[in-house]
N, C-alpha and C positions, 0 to 999 in steps of 0.2 A: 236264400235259405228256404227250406220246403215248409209246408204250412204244420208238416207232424211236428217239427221243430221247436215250431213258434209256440204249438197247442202245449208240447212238455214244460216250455218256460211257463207259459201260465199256470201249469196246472201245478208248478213248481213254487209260483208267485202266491196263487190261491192258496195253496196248503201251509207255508211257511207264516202267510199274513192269519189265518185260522187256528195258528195255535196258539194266540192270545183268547180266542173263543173258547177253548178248551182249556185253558187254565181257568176261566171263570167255571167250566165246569167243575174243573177238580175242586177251587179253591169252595166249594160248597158241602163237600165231605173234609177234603184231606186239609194237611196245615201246607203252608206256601213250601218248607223245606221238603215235604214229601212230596209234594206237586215237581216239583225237581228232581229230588232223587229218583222216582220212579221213571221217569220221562229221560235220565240221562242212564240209568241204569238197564230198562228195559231197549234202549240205544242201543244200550253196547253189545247187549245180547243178540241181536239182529245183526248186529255189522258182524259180527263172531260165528255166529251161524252161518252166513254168507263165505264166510274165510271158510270155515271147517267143507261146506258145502263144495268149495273149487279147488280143496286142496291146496291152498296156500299156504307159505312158511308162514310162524308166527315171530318170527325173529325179525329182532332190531338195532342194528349195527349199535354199540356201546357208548360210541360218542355223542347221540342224539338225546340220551336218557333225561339231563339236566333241563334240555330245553323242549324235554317231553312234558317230565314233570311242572314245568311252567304252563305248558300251552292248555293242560287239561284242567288247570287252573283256569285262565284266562279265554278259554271258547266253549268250556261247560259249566264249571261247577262253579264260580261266580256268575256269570249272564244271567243261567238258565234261573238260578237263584233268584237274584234282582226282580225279573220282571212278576212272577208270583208272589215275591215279598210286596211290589209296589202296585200290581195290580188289586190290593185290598183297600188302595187309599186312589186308587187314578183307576179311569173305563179301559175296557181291553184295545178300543178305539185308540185311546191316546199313546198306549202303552207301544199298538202296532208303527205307528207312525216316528216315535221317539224312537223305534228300531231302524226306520230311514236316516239317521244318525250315522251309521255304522261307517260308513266311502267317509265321511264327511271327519269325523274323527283318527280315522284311519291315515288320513293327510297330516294333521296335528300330530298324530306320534310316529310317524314316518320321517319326519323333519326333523324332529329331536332322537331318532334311533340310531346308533354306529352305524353309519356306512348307508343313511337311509335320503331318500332323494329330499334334495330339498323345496320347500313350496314356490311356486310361480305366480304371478298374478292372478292367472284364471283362478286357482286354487285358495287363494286368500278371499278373492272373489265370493268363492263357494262357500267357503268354512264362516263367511261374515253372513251370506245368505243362511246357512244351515243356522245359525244361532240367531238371526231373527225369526226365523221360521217357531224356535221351539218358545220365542216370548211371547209370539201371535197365539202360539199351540194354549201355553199356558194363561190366556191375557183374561177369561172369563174366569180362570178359578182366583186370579188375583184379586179378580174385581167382587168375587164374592160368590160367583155363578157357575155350574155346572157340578158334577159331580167327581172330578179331578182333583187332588190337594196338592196347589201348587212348589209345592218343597220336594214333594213324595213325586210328583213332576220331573224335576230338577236331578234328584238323584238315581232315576231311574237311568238318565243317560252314562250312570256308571257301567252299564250293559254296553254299549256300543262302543266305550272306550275301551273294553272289553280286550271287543272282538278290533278294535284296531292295531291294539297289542299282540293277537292271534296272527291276524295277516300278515303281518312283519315277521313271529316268528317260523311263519312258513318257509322260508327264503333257507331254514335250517333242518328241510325235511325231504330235501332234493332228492328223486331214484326212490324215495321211498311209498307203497302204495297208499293210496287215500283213504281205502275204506280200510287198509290196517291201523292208518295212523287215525281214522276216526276208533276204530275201535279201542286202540290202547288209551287213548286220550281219554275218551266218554269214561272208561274201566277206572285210569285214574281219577275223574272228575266224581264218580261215585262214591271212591275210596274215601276220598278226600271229605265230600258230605257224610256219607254215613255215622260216622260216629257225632255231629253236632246235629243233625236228623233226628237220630234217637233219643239224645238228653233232651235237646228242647220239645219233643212232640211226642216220644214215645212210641210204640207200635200203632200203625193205623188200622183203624176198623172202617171197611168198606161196606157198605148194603147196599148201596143202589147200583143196580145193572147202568146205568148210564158214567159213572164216574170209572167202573172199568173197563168201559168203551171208549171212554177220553183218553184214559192213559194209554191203552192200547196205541188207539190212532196218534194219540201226541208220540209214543215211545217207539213203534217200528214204522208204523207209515211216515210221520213229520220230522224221524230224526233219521233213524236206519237207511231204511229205501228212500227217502228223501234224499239224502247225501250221495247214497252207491249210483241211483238215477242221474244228479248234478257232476258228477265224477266221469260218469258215461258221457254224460253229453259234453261237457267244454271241450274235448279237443275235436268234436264235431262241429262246434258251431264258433266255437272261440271264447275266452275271456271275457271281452269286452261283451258282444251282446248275451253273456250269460249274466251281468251286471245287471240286467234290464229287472232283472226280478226282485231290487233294490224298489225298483219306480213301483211297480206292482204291488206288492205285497200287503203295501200298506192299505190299499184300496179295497184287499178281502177284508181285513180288519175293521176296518169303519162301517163296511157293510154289513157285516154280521154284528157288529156293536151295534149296529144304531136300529139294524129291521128282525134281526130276533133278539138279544137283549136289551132292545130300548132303551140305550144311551144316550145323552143328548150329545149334538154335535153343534155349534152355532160356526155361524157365517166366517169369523173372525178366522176359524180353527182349521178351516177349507183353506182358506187363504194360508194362513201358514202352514199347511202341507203343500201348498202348491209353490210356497219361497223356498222349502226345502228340495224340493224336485229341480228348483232352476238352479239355486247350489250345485246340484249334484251335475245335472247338464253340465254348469260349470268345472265340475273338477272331473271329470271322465273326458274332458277335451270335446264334446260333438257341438254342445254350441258356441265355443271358441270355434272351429274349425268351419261352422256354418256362416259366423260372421266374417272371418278372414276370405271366404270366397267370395259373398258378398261385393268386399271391400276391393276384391280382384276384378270382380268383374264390373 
């Protein structure tokens, strides 16, 4: 694979793991539901632009609608939700990394979905690594330490199971284009906040030039062209090492958590993002597949 390749995955990693930085931006003016709806609404408006821009149909075959209406649930307007609700009680840090969750839960409701594969070893493997990972993650706010509330911890990973709901029901959106079904999706995920946006928080009042540069960059750069880019690239590069940006992501996250918002991050917390990376090895098949040759040769 070419080195421009490799640089989009990161730069695809860096931006997706940096939108937990930018929720703490927002969450400094705006309330967490509006840190969402703006971010999933100003989305959809970019993927829509993009349509109207190359002339594409907006149409959606009739039998998809049901399990439209679920997915725009389940891959915007709960996740995006969650993590601005939980990033007021947990660091952007923790928040990024409890997103490495995502493959790892995705197994877990893959197993129990109609017709969905069922788990292997390697994969039990994984999902037992990924769930120590997230007690190491949480083991200092248990203990009393850090600035993390270990509950508000725990229910964040309601996001990833999310999106493993999401991925499953991809498998029912076959022939049909990406950036249309992100656009329908996001359009309904907005729909769907707006009215519990408004009662709870009412209309937002913006001042600061920086909180609508976060929305910005969280709404068209980290959601829009983010997606239309990852679209572009998997059937250049494949699937699996589009995955990689799983391993990444978390890694802009803690960075920018801990050296411009001075988060703390202790030793323990390192470790268990690093049990969760060997999970995920594990359930993507490459370090099953690294020790079976091993074991060949």
């Amino acid at each position: 694979m070419t080195l421009r390749y490799w640089a989009l995955i990161c730069l695809l990693a860096f931006g997706w793991g940096s939108s937990f930085f930018f929720n703490e931006i927002l969450l400094r003016e705006l309330g967490p539901l509006w840190s969402a709806l703006g971010r999933i609404g100003i989305g959809a408006l970019g993927c829509w632009a993009w349509i109207v821009g190359r002339g594409k149909s907006w149409a959606l075959p009739k039998g998809v609608w049901p399990f439209m209406l679920l997915f725009g649930a389940v891959q915007y307007a709960i996740p995006l939700s969650v993590y601005p609700l939980a990033q007021q009680y947990i660091t952007s840090s923790a928040a990024g990394i409890v997103n490495a969750m995502t493959p790892i839960m995705a197994v877990i409701v893959t197993h129990f979905w109609p017709g969905g594969e069922k788990v292997t070893t390697g994969k039990v493997i994984g999902v037992v690594l990924g769930f120590a990972g997230i007690v190491l993650l949480a083991w200092p706010a248990l203990q009393g330490q850090g600035e993390s509330d270990p509950l508000a911890l725990f229910l964040t990973m309601l996001a990833p199971l999310c999106y493993g709901m999401a991925l499953n029901l991809m498998r029912y959106f076959e022939g049909i284009d990406r950036v249309l079904l992100t656009a329908w999706s996001a359009t309904i995920g907005a729909v769907y906040l707006a009215p519990l946006t408004l009662s709870r928080e009412g209309f937002p009042v913006i001042t600061q030039a920086e909180t609508w540069a976060a929305l910005l960059t969280i709404g068209l750069v980290l959601t829009s062209a983010a997606f239309i880019l990852l679209y572009w690239l998997i059937p250049r590069i494949g699937g699996m090492t589009a995955s990689t940006i799983t391993y990444l992501a978390p890694i802009s996250a803690c960075l920018l958590g801990v050296y411009v918002l001075n988060e703390s991050m202790f030793a323990i917390q390192f470790v268990g993002m690093a049990v969760i990376f060997s999970g995920l090895l594990f359930i993507d098949g490459r370090l099953a597949g690294v020790l079976r040759k091993r074991r060949a040769a």
